[in-house]
LOZA-28169 format. One record per residue (C-alpha): x, y, z; residue in three letters. Coordinates in nm, 4 decimals, always signed. Each point is the difference from the previous one (the first is absolute). Layout:
LOZA-28169
(pt (X; Y; Z); "ala");
...
***
This chain:
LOZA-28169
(pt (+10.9942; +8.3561; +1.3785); "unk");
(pt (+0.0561; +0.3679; +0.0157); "unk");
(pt (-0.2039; +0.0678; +0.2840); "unk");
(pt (+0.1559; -0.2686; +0.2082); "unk");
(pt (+0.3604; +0.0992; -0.1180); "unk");
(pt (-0.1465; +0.4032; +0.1249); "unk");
(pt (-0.1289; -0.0930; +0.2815); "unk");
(pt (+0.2982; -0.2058; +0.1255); "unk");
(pt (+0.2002; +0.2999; -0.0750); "unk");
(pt (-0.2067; +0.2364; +0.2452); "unk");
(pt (-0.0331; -0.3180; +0.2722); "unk");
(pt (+0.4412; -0.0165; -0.0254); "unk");
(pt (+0.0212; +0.3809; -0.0168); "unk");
(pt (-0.2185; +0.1012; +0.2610); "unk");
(pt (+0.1271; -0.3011; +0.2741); "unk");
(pt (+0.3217; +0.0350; -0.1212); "unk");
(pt (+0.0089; +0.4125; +0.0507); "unk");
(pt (-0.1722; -0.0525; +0.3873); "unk");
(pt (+0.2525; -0.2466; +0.0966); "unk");
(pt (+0.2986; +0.2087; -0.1300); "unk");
(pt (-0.1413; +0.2702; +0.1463); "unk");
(pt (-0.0235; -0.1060; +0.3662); "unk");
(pt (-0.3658; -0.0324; -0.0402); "unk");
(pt (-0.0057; -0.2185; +0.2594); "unk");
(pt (+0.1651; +0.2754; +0.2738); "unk");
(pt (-0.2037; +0.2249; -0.1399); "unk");
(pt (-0.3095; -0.1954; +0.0523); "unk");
(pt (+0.1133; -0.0319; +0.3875); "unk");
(pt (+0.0620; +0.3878; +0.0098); "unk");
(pt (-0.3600; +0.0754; -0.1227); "unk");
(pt (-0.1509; -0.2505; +0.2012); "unk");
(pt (+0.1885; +0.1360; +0.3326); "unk");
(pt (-0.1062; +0.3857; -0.1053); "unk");
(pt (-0.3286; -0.0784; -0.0446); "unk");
(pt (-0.0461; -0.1775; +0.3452); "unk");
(pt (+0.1641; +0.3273; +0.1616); "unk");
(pt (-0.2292; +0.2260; -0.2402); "unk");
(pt (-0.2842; -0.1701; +0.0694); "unk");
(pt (-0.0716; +0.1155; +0.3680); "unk");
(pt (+0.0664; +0.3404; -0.0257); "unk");
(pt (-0.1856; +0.0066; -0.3411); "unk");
(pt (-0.3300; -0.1237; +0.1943); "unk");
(pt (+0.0422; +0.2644; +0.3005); "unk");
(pt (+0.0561; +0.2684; -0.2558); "unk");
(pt (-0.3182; -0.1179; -0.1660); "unk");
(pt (-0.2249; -0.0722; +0.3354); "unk");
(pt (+0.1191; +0.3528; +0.1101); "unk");
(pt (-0.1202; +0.1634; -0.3376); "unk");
(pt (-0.3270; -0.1829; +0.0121); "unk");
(pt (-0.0552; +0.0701; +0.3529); "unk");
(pt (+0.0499; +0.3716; -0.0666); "unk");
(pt (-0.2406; -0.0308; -0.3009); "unk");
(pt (-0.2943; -0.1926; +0.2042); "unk");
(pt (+0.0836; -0.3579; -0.1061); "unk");
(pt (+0.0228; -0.1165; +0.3411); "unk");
(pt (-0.0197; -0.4056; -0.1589); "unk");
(pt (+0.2653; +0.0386; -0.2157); "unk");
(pt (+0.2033; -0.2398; +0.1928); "unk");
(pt (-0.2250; -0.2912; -0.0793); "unk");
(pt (-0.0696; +0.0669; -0.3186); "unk");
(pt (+0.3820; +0.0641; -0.0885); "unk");
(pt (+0.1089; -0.3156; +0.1344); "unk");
(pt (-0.2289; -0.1581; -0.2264); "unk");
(pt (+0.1304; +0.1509; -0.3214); "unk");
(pt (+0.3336; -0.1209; +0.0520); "unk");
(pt (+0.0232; -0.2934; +0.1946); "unk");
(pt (-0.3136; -0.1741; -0.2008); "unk");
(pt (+0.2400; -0.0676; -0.2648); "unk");
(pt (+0.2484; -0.1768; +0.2391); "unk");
(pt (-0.0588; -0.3710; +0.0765); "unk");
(pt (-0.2204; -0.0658; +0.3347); "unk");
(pt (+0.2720; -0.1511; +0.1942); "unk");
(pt (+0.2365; +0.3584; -0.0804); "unk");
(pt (-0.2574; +0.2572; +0.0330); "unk");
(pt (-0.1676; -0.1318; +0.3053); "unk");
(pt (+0.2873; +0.0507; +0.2368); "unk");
(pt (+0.1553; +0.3038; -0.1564); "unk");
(pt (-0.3412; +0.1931; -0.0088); "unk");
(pt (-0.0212; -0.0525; +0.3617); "unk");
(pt (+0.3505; +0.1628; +0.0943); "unk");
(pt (-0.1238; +0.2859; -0.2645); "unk");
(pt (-0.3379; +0.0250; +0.1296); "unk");
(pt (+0.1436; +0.0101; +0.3706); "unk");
(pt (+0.2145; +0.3228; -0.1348); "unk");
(pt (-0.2808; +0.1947; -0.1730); "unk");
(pt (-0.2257; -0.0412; +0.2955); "unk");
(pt (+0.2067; +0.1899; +0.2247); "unk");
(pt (-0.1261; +0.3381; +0.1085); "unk");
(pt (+0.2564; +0.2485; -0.1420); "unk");
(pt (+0.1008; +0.3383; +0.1245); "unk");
(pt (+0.2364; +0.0910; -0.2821); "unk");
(pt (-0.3029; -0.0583; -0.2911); "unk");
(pt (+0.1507; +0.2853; -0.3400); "unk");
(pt (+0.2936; +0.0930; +0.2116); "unk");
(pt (+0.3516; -0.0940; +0.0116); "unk");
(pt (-0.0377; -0.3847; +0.0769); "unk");
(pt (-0.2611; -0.0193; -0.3009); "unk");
(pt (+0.2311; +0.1864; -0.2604); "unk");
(pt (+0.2818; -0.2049; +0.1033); "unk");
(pt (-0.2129; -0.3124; -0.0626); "unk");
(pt (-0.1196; +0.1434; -0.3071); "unk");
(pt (+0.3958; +0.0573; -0.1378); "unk");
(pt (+0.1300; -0.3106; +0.1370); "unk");
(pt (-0.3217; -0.2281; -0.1980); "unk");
(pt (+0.2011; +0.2191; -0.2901); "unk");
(pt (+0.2767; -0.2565; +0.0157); "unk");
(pt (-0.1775; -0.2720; -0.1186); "unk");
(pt (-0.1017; +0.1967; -0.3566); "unk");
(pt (+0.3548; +0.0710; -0.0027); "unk");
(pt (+0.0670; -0.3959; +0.0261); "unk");
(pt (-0.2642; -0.0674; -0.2441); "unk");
(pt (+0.1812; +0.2785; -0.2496); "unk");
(pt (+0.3503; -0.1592; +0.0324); "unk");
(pt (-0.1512; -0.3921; -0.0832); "unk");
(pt (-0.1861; +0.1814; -0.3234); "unk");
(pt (+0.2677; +0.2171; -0.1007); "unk");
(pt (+0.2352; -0.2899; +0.0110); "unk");
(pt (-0.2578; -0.2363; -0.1864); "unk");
(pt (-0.0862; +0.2235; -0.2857); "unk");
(pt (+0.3974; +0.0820; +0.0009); "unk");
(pt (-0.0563; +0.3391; +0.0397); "unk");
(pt (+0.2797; +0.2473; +0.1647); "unk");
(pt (-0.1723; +0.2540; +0.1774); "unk");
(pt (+0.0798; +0.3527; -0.0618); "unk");
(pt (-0.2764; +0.2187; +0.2322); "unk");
(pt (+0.1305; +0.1862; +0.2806); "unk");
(pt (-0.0050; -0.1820; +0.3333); "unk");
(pt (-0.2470; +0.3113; +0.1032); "unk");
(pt (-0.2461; -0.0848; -0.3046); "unk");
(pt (-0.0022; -0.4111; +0.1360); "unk");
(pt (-0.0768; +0.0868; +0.2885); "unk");
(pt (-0.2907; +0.2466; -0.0527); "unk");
(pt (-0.1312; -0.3054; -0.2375); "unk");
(pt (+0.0310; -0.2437; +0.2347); "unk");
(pt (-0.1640; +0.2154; +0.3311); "unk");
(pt (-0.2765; +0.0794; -0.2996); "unk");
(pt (-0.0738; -0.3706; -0.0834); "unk");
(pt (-0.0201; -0.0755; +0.3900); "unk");
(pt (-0.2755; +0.2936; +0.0312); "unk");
(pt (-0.1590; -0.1118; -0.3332); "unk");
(pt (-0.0259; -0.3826; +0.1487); "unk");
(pt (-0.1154; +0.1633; +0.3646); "unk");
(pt (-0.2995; +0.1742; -0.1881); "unk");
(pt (-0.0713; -0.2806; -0.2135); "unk");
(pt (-0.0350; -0.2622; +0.3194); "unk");
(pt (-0.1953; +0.3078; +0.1893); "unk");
(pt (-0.2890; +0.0577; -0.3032); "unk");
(pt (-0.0072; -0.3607; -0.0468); "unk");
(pt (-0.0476; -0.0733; +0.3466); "unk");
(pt (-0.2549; +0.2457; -0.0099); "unk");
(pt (-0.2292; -0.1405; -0.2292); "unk");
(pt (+0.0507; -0.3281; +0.1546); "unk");
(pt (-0.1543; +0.1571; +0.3079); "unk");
(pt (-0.2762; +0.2116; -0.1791); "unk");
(pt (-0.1041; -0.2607; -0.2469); "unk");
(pt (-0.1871; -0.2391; +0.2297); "unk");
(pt (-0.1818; +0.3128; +0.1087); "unk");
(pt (-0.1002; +0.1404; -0.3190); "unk");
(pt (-0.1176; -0.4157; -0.0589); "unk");
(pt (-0.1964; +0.0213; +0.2798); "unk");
(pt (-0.1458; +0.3451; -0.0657); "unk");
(pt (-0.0762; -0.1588; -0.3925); "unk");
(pt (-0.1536; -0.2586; +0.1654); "unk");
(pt (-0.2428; +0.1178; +0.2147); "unk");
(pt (-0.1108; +0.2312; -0.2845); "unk");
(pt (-0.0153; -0.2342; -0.2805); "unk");
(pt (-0.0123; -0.3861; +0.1890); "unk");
(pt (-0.0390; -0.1099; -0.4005); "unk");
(pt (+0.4269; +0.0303; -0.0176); "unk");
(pt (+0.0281; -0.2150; +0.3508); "unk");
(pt (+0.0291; -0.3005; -0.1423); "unk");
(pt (+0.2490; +0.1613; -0.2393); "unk");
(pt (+0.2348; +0.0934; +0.2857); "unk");
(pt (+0.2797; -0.2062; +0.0579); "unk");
(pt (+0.2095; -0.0413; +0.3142); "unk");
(pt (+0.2799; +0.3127; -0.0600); "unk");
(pt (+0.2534; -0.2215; +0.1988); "unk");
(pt (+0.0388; -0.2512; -0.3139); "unk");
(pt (+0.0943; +0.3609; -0.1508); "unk");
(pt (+0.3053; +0.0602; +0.2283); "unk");
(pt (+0.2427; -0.2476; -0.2108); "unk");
(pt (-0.1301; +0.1513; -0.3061); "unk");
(pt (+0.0797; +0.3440; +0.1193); "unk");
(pt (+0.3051; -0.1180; +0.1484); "unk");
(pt (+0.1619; -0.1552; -0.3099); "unk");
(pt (-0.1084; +0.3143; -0.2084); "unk");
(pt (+0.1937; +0.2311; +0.2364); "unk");
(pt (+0.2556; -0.2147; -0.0515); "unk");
(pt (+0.0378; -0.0244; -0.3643); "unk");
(pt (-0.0320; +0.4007; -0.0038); "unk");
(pt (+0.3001; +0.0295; +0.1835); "unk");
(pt (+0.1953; -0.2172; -0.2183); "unk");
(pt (-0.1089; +0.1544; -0.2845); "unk");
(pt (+0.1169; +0.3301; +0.2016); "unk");
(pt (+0.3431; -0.1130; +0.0533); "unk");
(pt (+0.1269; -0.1593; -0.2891); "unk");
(pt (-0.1757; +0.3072; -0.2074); "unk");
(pt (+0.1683; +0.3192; +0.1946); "unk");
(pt (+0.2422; -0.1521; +0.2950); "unk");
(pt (+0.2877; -0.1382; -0.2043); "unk");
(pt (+0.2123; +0.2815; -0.2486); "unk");
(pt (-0.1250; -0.0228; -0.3892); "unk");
(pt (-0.2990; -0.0216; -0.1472); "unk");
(pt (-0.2122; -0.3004; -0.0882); "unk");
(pt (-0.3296; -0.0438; -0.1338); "unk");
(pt (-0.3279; -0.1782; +0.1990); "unk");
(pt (+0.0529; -0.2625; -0.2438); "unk");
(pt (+0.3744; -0.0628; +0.0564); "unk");
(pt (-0.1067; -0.0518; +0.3735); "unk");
(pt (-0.3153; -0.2447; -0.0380); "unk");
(pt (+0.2257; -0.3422; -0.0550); "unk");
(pt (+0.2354; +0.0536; +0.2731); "unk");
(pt (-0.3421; +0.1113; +0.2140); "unk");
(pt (-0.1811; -0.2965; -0.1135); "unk");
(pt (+0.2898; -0.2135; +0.1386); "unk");
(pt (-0.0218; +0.1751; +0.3180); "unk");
(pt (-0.3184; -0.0544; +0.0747); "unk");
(pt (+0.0023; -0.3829; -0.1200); "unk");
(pt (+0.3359; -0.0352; +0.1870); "unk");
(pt (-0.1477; +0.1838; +0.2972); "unk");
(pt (-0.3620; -0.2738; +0.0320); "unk");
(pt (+0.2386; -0.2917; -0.0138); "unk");
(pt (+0.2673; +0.0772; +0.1928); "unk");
(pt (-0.2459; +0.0817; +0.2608); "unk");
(pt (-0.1809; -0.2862; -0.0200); "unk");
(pt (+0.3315; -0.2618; -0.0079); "unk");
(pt (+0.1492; +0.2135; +0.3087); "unk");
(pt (-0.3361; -0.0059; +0.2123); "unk");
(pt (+0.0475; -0.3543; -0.0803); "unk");
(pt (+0.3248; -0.0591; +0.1003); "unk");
(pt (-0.0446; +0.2115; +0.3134); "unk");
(pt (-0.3227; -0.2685; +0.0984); "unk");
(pt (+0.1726; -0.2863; -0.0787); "unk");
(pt (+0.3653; -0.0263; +0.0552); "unk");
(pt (+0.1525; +0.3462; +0.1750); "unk");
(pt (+0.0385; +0.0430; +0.3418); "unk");
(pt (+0.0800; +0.3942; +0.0150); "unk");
(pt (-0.0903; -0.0081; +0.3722); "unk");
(pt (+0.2781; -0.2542; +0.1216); "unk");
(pt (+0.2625; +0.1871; -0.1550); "unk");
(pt (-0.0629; +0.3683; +0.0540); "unk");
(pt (-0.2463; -0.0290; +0.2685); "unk");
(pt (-0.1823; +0.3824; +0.0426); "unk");
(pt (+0.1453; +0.0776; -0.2795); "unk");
(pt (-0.1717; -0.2756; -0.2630); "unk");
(pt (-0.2605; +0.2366; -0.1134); "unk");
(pt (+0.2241; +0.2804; -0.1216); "unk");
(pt (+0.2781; -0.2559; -0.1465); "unk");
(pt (-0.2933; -0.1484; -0.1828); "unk");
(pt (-0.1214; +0.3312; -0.1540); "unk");
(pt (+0.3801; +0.0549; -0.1097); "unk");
(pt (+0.0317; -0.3393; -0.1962); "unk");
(pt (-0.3492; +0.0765; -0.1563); "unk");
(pt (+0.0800; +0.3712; -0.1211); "unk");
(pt (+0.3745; -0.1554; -0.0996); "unk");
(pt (-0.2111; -0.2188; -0.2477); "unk");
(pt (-0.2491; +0.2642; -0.1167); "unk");
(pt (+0.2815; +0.2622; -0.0258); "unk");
(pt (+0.2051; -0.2900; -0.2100); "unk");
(pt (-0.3290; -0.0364; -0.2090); "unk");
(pt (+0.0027; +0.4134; -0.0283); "unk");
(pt (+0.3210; +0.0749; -0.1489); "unk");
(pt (-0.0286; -0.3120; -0.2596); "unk");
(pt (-0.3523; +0.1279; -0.1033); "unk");
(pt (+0.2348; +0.3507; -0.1120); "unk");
(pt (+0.2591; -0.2444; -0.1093); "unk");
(pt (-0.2440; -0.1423; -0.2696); "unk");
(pt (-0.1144; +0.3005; -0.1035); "unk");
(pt (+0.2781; +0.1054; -0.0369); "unk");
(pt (+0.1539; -0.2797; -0.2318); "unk");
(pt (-0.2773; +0.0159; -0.1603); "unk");
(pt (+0.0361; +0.3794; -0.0697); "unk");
(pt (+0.3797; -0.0113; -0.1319); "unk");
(pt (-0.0884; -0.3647; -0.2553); "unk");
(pt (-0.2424; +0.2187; -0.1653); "unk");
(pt (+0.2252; +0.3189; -0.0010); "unk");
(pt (+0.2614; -0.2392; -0.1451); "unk");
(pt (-0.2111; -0.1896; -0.2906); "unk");
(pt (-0.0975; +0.3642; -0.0951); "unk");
(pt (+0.3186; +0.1075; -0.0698); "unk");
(pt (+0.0906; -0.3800; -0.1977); "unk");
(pt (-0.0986; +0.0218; -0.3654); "unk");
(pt (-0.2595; -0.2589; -0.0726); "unk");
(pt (+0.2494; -0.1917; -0.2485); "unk");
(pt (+0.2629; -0.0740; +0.2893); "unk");
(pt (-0.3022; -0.1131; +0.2139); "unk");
***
């Protein structure tokens, strides 16, 4: 009985602080800045790899992140990105590049605003000290996507070279496509971790984060899988926004994830202040 009572506590708190809040405006803000972010985040990244002799970064990158998404979003959108990254460059580490590199900054910054609000945090670092974080979490998830494309590209080499030395581990080998979702997803539970840990203002332990994580990820599979659904069965993006369809369909889907986000820091952070509050209750009034 206590448990349910608790837990219905942390459902009303956190719901009830993310609709008071204007989660729902701030789930369209985050969703909008990361659309914008994402592009010049990418061209930042292919120019960095490029300079550092990952000329198939672009392949590999659009893996890590759009695996995740449902067929019917990724498909179109990694198109339009793969179109962009494929395009010989003159200004590769120069002024276009840097300004890339700042503006993919903005969609930390988003991210930071959600979290702080969540965890009800007021921040109190200099604007100078954000921003430094933020451009240092878009170089930290550049070099991240660039070594792990990397060893996507050198692994089926150093399988092959295996291979031919020892052919007892061949039938050991396994296909390192079925790999890409795994790698995917694990990237993408990193940077959660990432965010809710250091972006918002406070401090919070990895085990104040791993319920409102958990419900991300959980949240994250099914929403997926009920919008693909939706989107195969009953929408009709194309009649109503014509060229635009595939772009209006990745902002509805990154609406919901972003929703899914800041209610995942929500929990947590219910969660967080119900046990700060039965500490401080003397076990007699409980």
């Amino acid at each position: 009985m206590r448990k349910l009572v608790a837990f219905r506590r942390i459902v009303t708190d956190a719901f009830g602080h993310f609709n008071h809040d204007d989660g729902w405006a701030m789930a369209s803000h985050v969703a909008l800045s990361t659309l914008m972010a994402m592009f010049p985040f990418l061209i930042f990244a292919t120019a960095l790899a490029g300079f550092l002799g990952a000329d198939t970064f672009a392949d590999s990158a659009m893996h890590l992140i759009f695996d995740t998404w449902p067929e019917a979003i990724a498909a179109p959108l990694s198109r339009e990105v793969a179109n962009v990254l494929t395009v010989q460059r003159g200004d590769l580490l120069t002024i276009g590049v840097l300004l890339a590199f700042f503006f993919a900054s903005n969609g930390v910054e988003a991210l930071r605003t959600s979290l702080n609000r969540a965890y009800r945090q007021v921040e109190a670092r200099s604007v100078v000290v954000l921003r430094v974080q933020s451009l240092a979490f878009v170089l930290l998830a550049t070099v991240t996507l660039v070594v792990t494309s990397l060893l996507l590209v050198a692994a089926p080499v150093a399988l092959g070279i295996l291979e031919r030395r020892f052919p007892a581990i061949a039938q050991m080998a396994v296909d390192l496509n079925q790999w890409r979702l795994a790698v995917a997803a694990i990237v993408l539970i990193t940077g959660l971790l990432v965010s809710h840990l250091w972006l918002p203002s406070g401090r919070r332990r990895i085990v104040d984060i791993l319920p409102g994580l958990a419900l991300t990820v959980v949240a994250w599979m099914a929403g997926s899988a009920v919008f693909a659904t939706y989107l195969d069965n009953f929408a009709n993006y194309a009649s109503t926004y014509a060229g635009l369809a595939s772009i209006m369909v990745a902002i509805v889907f990154l609406y919901i994830v972003s929703a899914i986000f800041i209610i995942g820091g929500e929990l947590n952070a219910a969660i967080m202040r119900y046990r700060s509050l039965r500490a401080n209750v003397p076990a007699a009034s409980r």
